[in-house]
DRENDO-93173 format. One record per residue (C-alpha): x, y, z; residue in three letters. Coordinates in steps of 0.02 Angstrom, whole numbers. Example, Ala and Ser with C-alpha at 12.3 -4.5 7.8 and 13.67 -1.06 7.14 Angstrom:
BEGIN
<gukol><xx>615</xx><yy>-225</yy><zz>390</zz><nuba>ALA</nuba></gukol>
<gukol><xx>684</xx><yy>-53</yy><zz>357</zz><nuba>SER</nuba></gukol>
# end
This chain:
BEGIN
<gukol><xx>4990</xx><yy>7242</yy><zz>4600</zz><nuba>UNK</nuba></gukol>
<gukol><xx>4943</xx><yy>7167</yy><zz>4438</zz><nuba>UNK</nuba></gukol>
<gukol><xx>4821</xx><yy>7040</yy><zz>4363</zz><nuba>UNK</nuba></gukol>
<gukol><xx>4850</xx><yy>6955</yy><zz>4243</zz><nuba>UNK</nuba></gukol>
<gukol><xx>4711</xx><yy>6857</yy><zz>4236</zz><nuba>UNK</nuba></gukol>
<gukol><xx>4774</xx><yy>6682</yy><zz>4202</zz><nuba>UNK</nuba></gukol>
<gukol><xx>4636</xx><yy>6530</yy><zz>4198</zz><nuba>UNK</nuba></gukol>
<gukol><xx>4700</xx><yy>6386</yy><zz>4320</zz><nuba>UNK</nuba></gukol>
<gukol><xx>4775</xx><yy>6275</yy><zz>4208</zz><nuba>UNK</nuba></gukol>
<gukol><xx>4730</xx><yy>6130</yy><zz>4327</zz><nuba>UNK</nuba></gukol>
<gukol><xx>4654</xx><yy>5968</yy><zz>4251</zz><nuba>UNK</nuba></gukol>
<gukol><xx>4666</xx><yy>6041</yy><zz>4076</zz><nuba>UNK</nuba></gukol>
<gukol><xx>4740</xx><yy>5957</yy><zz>3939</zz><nuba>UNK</nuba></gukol>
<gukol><xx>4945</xx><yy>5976</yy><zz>3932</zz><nuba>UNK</nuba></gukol>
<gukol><xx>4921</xx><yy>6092</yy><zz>3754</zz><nuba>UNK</nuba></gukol>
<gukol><xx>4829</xx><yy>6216</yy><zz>3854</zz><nuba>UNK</nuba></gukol>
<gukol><xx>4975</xx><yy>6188</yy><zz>4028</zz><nuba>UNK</nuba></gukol>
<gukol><xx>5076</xx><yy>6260</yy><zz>3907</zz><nuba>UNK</nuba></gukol>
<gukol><xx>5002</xx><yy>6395</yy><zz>3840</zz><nuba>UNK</nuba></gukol>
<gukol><xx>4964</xx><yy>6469</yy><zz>4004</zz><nuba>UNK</nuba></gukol>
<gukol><xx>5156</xx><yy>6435</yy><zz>4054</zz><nuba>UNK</nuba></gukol>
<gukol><xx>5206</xx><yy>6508</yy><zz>3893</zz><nuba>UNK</nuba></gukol>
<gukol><xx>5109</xx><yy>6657</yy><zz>3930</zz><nuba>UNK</nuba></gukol>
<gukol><xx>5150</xx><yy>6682</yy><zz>4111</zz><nuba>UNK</nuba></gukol>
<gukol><xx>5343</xx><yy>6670</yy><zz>4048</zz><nuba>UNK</nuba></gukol>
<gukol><xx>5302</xx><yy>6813</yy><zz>3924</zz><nuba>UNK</nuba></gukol>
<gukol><xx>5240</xx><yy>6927</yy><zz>4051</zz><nuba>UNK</nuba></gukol>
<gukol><xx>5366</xx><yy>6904</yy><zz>4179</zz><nuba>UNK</nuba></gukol>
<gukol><xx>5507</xx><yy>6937</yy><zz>4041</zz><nuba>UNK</nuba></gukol>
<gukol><xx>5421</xx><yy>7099</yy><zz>3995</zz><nuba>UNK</nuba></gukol>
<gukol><xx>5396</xx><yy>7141</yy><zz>4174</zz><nuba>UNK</nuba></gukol>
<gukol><xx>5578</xx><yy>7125</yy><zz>4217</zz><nuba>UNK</nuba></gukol>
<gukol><xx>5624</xx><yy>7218</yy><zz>4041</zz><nuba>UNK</nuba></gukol>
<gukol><xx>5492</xx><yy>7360</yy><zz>4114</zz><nuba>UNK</nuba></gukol>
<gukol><xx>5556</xx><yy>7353</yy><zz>4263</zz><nuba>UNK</nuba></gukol>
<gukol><xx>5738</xx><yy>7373</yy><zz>4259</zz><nuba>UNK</nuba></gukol>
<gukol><xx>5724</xx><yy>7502</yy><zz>4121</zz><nuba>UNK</nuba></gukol>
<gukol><xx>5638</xx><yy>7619</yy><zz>4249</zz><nuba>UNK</nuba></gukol>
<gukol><xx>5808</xx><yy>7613</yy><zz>4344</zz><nuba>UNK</nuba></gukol>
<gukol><xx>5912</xx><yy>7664</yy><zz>4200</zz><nuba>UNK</nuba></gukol>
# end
């Protein structure tokens, strides 16, 4: 399991909404590159 330790967004201006979106989006593409270069 991992953490990745992302503030809740919630109430927060829209600049900082999308910096946590842009940052989730970053780790979940690295994730999948990670993950489906384990299979190769």
């Amino acid at each position: 399991m991992l953490d990745w330790g992302i503030d809740d967004p919630a109430g927060g201006e829209v600049a900082t909404v999308r910096t946590v979106r842009d940052q989730i989006e970053a780790w979940v593409r690295t994730l999948l590159m990670e993950l489906f270069e384990e299979e190769d």
